[in-house]
C-alpha positions as CSV (number, residue, x, y, z in Angstrom):
1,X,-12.5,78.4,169.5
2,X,-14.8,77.2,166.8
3,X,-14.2,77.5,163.3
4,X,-17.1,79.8,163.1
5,X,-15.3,82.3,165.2
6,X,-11.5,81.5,163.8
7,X,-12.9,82.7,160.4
8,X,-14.6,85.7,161.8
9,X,-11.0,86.9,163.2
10,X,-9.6,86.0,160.1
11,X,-12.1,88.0,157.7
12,X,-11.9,91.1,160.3
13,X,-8.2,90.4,160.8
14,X,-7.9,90.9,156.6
15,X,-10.1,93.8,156.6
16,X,-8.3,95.9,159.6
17,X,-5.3,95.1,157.3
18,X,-6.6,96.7,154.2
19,X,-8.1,99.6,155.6
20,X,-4.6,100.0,157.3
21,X,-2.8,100.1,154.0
22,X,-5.1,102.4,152.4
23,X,-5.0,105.1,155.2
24,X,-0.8,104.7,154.7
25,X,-1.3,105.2,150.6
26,X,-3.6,108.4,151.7
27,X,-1.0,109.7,154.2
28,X,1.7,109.7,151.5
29,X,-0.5,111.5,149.0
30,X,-1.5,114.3,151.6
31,X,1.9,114.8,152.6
32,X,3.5,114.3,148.6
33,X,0.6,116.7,147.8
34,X,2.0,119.3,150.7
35,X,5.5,119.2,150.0
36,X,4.4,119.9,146.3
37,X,2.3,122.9,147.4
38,X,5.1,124.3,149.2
39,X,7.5,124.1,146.1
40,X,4.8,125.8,144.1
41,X,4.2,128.4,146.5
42,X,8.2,129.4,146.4
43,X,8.6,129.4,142.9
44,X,5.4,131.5,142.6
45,X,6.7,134.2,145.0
46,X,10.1,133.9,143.3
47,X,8.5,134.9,139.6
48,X,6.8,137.7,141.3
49,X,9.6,139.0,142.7
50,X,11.5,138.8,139.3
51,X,8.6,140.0,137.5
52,X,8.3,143.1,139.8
53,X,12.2,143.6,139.6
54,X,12.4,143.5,135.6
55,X,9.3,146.5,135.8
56,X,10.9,148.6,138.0
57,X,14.3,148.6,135.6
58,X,14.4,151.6,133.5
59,X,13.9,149.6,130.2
60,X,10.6,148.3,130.9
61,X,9.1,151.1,131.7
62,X,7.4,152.8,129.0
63,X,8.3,156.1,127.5
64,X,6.0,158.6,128.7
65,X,6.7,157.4,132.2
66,X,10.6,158.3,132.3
């Protein structure tokens, strides 16, 4: 090999390496970004199911309704 080519593997070597490194950093986000979702999405259906417990209760409901 000349040095010609030697630095061509090099430079391509570097950039297969960088673009390696950014699709992990993505891969974390996505997946951080799901397992967040997913948290959200039960303590959503958890405040709706509170919220639709305290309205049924007696108290909450107004007067003209009992």
């Amino acid at each position: 090999m000349n040095v010609q080519t030697n630095a061509d593997v090099r430079a391509v070597l570097s950039f297969v390496e960088e673009r390696q490194e950014r699709l992990r950093r993505t891969s974390l986000q996505v997946n951080e970004h799901r397992q967040r979702r997913t948290v959200r999405r039960w303590i959503g259906r958890q405040l709706v199911a509170l919220g639709s417990r305290l309205a049924n209760e007696p108290t909450m409901r107004p007067v003209r309704a009992r």
